[in-house]
C-alpha positions in Angstrom: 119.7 45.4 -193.2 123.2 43.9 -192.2 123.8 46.5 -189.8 120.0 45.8 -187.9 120.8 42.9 -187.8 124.0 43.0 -186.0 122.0 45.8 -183.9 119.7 43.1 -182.8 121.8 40.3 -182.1 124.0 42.8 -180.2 121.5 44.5 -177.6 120.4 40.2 -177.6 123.9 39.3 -176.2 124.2 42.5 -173.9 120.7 41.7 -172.4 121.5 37.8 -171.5 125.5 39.1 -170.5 124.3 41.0 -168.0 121.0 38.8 -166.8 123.7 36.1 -166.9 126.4 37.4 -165.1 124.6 39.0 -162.8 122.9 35.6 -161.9 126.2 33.8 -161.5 127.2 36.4 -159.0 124.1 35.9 -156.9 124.5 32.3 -156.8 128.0 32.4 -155.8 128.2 35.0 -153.1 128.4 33.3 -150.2 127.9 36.1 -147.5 124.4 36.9 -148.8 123.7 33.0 -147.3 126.6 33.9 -143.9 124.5 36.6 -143.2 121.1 34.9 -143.5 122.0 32.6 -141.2 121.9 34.5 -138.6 119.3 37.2 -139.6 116.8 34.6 -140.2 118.0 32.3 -137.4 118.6 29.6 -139.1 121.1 27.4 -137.0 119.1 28.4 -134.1 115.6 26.5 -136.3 118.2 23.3 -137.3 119.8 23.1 -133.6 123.2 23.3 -135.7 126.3 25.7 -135.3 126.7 28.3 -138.3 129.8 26.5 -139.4 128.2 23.1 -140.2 125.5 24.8 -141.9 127.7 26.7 -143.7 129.9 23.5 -144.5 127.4 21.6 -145.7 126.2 24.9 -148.6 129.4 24.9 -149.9 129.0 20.9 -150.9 125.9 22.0 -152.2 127.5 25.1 -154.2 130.5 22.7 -155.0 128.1 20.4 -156.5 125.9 22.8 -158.7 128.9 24.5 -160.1 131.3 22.0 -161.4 130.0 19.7 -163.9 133.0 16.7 -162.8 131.0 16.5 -159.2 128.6 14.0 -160.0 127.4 13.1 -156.7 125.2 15.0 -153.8 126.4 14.1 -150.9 126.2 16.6 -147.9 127.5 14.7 -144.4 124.5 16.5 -142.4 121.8 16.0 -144.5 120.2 13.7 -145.9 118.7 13.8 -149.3 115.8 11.6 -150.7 116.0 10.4 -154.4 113.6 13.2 -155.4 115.1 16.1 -153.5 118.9 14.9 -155.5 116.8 14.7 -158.4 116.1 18.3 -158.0 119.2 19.2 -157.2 120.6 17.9 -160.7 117.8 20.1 -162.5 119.1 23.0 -161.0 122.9 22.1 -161.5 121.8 21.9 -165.0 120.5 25.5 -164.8 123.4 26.2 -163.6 125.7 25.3 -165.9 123.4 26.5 -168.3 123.9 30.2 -166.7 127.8 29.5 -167.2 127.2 28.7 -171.0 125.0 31.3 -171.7 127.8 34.2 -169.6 130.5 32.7 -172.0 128.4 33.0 -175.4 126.7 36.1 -174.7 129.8 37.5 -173.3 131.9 36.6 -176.5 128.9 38.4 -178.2 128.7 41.4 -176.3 132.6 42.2 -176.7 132.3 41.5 -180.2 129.4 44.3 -180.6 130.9 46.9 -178.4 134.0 46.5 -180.7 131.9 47.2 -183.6 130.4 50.2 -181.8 133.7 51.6 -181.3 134.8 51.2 -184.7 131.5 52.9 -186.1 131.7 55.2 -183.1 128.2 54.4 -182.3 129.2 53.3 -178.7 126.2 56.3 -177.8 123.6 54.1 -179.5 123.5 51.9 -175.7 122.1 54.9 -174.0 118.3 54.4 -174.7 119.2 50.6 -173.7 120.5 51.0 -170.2 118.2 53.7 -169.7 115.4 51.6 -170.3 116.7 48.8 -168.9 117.3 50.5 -166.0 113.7 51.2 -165.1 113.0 47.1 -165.1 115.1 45.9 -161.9 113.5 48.3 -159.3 109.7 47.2 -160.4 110.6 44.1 -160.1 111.9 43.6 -156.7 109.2 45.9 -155.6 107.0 43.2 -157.1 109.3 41.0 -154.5 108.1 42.6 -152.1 104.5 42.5 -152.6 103.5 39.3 -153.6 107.2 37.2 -153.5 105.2 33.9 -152.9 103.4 33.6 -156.3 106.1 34.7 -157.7 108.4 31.9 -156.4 105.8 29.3 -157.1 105.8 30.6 -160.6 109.3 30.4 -161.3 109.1 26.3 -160.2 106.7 25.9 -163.1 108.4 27.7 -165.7 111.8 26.3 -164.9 110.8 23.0 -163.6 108.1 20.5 -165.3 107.5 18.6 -162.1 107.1 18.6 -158.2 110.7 17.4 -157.0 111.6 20.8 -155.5 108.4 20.6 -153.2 110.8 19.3 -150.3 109.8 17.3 -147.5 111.5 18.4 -144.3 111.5 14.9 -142.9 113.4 13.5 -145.7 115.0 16.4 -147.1 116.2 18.4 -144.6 118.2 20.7 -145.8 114.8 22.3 -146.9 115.0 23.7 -143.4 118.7 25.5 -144.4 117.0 27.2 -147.5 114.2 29.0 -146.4 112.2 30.5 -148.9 113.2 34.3 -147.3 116.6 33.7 -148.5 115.5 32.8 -152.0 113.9 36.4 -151.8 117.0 38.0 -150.8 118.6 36.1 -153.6 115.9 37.5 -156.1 116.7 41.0 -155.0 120.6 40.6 -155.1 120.6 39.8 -158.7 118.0 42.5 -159.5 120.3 45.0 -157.5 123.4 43.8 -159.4 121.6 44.0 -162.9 120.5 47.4 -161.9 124.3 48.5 -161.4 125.4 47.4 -164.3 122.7 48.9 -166.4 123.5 52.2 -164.6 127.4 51.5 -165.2 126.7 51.3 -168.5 124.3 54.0 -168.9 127.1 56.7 -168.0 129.9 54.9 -169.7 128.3 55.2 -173.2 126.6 58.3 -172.2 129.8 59.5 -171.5 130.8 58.3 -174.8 127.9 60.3 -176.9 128.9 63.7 -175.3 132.2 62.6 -176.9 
């Protein structure tokens, strides 16, 4: 019973490490947004140059990542009270992300050092194999129908209508097109899927052992 237990809790802590980590990655690499810029012609659409666009994210980024900058404050665009109302829900997810990485991290070293002591470090196989098969259904789900799904992730994560931004008073709306948050989807996905394949061959690697 002990040992399901620890079995469970375990595969709990691998799961949300690697959703977690994988997510703090995504928000944090910058080039994915660099490139975006100029693939979906963004300065061209804001009549700005790529480096004030790209000034003004890393405020933003500054902002959502570090819980001692309290304020919103981007020098080329304006935010209404509702749009830096959104923006503090989604710092709190955030930071929330960066909680959950630490604690499920902590977890997940604790468990693999239990596997290795019970040389059971084989007993991950079936889980990143499995695993493995979620991340490219999902971003071909992306692909087909990314719109309902980006709607649908508002209302789970969000209990109001503050990130329905209005590009008159909230324009950096405008910087963040919805194609990005796509590409953003599928980065994470592709970074969950490496690590479950990482891990596949690592501990099967370990049961031919």
């Amino acid at each position: 019973m002990k040992s399901t237990v620890i079995y469970l809790l375990g595969f709990f802590c691998l799961f949300f490490f690697i959703l977690s980590v994988s997510i703090a990655i995504t928000i944090n690499f910058t080039p994915l947004y660099t490139f975006d810029i100029t693939y979906l012609n963004i300065a061209d659409e804001l009549g700005m140059t790529k480096e004030v666009i790209l000034k003004n994210y890393g405020v933003l980024i500054n902002y959502l990542n570090f819980p001692w900058i309290t304020e919103l404050k981007m020098s080329d665009f304006p935010s209404s009270e509702k749009g830096l109302f959104h923006f503090f829900e989604v710092k709190k997810l955030f930071l929330l992300d960066y909680v959950t990485l630490v604690i499920s991290g902590i977890g997940s070293i604790l468990f693999l050092n239990y596997l290795k002591i019970k040389k059971g470090m084989w007993k991950l196989v079936r889980f990143f194999q499995w695993g493995s098969i979620i991340p490219p259904l999902l971003i071909v789900t992306l692909f087909i129908n990314f719109d309902t799904l980006f709607v649908l992730f508002h209302k789970i994560f969000f209990n109001n209508d503050a990130w329905l931004f209005n590009p008159s008073t909230d324009p950096i709306i405008l910087a963040l097109p919805e194609a990005f948050f796509m590409h953003s989807f599928i980065l994470a996905f592709g970074v969950i899927e490496f690590l479950l394949i990482i891990g596949y061959f690592i501990s099967k690697k370990q049961r031919v052992k």
